[in-house]
C-alpha positions as CSV (number, residue, x, y, z in Angstrom):
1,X,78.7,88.4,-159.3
2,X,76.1,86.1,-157.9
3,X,78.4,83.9,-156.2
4,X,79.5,87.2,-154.5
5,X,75.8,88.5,-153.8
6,X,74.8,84.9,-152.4
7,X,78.6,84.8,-149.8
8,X,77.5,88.1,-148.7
9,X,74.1,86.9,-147.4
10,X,75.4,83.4,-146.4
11,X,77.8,85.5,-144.3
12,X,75.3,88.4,-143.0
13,X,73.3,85.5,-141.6
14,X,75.7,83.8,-139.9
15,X,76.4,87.2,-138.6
16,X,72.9,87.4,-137.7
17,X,72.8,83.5,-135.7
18,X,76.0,84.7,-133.9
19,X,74.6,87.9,-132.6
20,X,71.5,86.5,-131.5
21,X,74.1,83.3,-130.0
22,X,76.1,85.7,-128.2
23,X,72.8,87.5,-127.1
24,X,71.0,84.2,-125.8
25,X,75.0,83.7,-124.1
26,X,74.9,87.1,-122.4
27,X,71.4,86.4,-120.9
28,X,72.3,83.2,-119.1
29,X,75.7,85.1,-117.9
30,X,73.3,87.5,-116.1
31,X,71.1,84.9,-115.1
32,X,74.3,82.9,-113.6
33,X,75.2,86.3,-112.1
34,X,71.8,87.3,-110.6
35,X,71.1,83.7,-109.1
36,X,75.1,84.2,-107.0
37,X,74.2,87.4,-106.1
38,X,70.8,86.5,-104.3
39,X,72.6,83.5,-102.5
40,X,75.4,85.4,-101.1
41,X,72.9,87.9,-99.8
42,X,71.0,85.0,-98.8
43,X,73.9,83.6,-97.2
44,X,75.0,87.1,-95.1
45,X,71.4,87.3,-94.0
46,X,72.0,83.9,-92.5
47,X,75.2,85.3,-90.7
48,X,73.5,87.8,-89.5
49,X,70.8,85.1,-87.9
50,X,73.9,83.2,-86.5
51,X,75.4,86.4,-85.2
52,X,72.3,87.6,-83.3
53,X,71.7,83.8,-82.0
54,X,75.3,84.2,-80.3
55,X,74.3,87.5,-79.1
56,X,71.5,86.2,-77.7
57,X,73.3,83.4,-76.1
58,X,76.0,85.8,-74.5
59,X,73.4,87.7,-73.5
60,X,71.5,84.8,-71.6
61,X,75.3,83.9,-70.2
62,X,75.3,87.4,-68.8
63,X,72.0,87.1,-67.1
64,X,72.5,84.2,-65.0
65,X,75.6,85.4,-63.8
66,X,73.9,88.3,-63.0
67,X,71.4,86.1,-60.9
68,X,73.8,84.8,-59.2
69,X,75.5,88.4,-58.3
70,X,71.8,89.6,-57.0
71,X,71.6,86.3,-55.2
72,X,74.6,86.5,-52.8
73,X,74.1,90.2,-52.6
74,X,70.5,89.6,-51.3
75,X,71.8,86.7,-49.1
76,X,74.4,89.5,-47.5
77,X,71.9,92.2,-47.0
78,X,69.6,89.5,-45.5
79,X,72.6,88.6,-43.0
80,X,73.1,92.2,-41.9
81,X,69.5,92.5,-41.3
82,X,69.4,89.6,-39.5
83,X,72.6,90.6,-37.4
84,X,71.1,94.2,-36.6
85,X,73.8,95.8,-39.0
86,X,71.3,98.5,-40.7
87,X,74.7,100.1,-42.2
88,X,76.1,96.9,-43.4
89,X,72.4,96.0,-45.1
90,X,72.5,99.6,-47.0
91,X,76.1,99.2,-47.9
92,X,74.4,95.7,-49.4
93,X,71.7,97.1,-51.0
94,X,74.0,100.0,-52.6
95,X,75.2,97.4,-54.6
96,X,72.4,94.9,-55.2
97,X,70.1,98.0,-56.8
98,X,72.4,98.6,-59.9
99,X,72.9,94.8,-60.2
100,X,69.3,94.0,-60.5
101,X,68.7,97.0,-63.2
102,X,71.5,95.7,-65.4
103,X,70.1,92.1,-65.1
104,X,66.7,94.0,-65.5
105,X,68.5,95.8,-69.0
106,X,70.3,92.3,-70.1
107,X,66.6,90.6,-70.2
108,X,64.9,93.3,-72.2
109,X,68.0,93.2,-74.6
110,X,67.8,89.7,-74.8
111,X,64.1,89.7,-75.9
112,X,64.4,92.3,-78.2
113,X,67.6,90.4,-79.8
114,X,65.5,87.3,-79.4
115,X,62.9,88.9,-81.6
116,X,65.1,90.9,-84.4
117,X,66.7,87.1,-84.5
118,X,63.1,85.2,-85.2
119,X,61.6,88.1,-87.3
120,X,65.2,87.6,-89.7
121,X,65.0,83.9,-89.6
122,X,61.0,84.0,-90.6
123,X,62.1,86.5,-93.7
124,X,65.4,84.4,-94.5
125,X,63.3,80.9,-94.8
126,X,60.4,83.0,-96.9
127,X,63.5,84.6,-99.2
128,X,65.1,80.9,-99.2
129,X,61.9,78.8,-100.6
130,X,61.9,81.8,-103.1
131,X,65.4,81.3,-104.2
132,X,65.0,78.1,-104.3
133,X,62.0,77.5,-106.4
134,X,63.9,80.7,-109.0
135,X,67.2,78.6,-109.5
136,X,65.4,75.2,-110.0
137,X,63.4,77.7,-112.7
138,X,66.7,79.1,-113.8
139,X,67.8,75.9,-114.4
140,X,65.4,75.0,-116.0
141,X,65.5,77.4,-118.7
142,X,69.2,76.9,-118.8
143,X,68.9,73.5,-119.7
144,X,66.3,73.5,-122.2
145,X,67.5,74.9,-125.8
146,X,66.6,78.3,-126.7
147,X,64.9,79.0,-130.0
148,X,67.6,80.9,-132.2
149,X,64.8,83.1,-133.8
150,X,63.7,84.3,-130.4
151,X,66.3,85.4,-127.9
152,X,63.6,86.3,-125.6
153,X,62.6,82.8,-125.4
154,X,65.0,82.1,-122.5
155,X,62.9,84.5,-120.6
156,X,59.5,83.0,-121.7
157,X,56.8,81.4,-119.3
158,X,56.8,77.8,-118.7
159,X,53.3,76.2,-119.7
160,X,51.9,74.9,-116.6
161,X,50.0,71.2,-116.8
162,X,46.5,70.9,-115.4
163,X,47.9,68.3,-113.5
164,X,50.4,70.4,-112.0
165,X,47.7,72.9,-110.8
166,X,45.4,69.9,-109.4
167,X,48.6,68.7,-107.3
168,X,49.0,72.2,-106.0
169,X,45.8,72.8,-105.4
170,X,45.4,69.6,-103.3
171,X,48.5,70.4,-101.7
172,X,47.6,73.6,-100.6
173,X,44.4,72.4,-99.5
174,X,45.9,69.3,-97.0
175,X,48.3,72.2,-95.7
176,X,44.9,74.7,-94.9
177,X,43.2,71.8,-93.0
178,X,45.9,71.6,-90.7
């Protein structure tokens, strides 16, 4: 009866150590997961920077052949001036005034495209040196064995040296005298 009483607890507590296994297992899964899922959002916010780069680029395309349009329209109206042609000049001018408010309209939406793009790229490098300094964390604490008594030990704070927070502090200090 014994023997049976003493397999009953060997086994509950190898029940117990594959539970809290399996549990230790499940957190680095959704670690794994969470760490993919912030660099494929990191990665379509850098799409998005590239699409609004080549938007900006079409966009600069479009005003200097838009120049060019307002150009040779002002060289004709200058010619019918010059040749006494007043309804020649306004037929000119009919069409340079809507040419010069699109190229007007193609440099304000160029700027404001040129901004969106900057203000996306200054929150994409932020969100990058964040991700970067989480998955050299994360793997970290993947690579360091977990207590079996403490699943939430995965999760636990790294101790910090003193060392470490001298470096940084110097660090940070050469970077604010700059």
């Amino acid at each position: 009866m014994s023997t049976t009483l003493f397999d009953r607890i060997a086994r509950l507590m190898r029940a117990e150590g594959h539970g809290v296994l399996e549990a230790l297992e499940e957190r680095s899964l959704l670690l794994r997961q969470h760490l993919r899922e912030a660099e494929l959002a990191l990665e379509e916010k850098r799409a998005r920077v590239a699409a609004l780069a080549g938007e900006e680029t079409q966009l600069g395309d479009e005003i200097e052949r838009r120049r060019t349009r307002v150009g040779e329209l002002d060289g004709e109206v200058a010619l019918a001036l010059g040749g006494g042609r007043d309804d020649l000049a306004r037929f000119g001018i009919r069409r340079l005034l809507p040419e010069r408010r699109a190229l007007e309209q193609a440099q304000a939406q160029r700027e404001e495209v040129g901004r969106s793009r900057m203000r996306l790229a200054d929150a994409l490098a932020a969100q990058e040196e964040a991700f970067e300094a989480l998955r050299l964390r994360a793997r970290a604490l993947l690579a360091r064995p977990a207590s079996c008594g403490d699943p939430d030990a995965l999760f636990a704070p790294e101790a910090v040296s003193d060392e470490e927070v001298e470096l940084e502090l110097l660090r940070r200090r050469s970077e604010g005298a700059r």
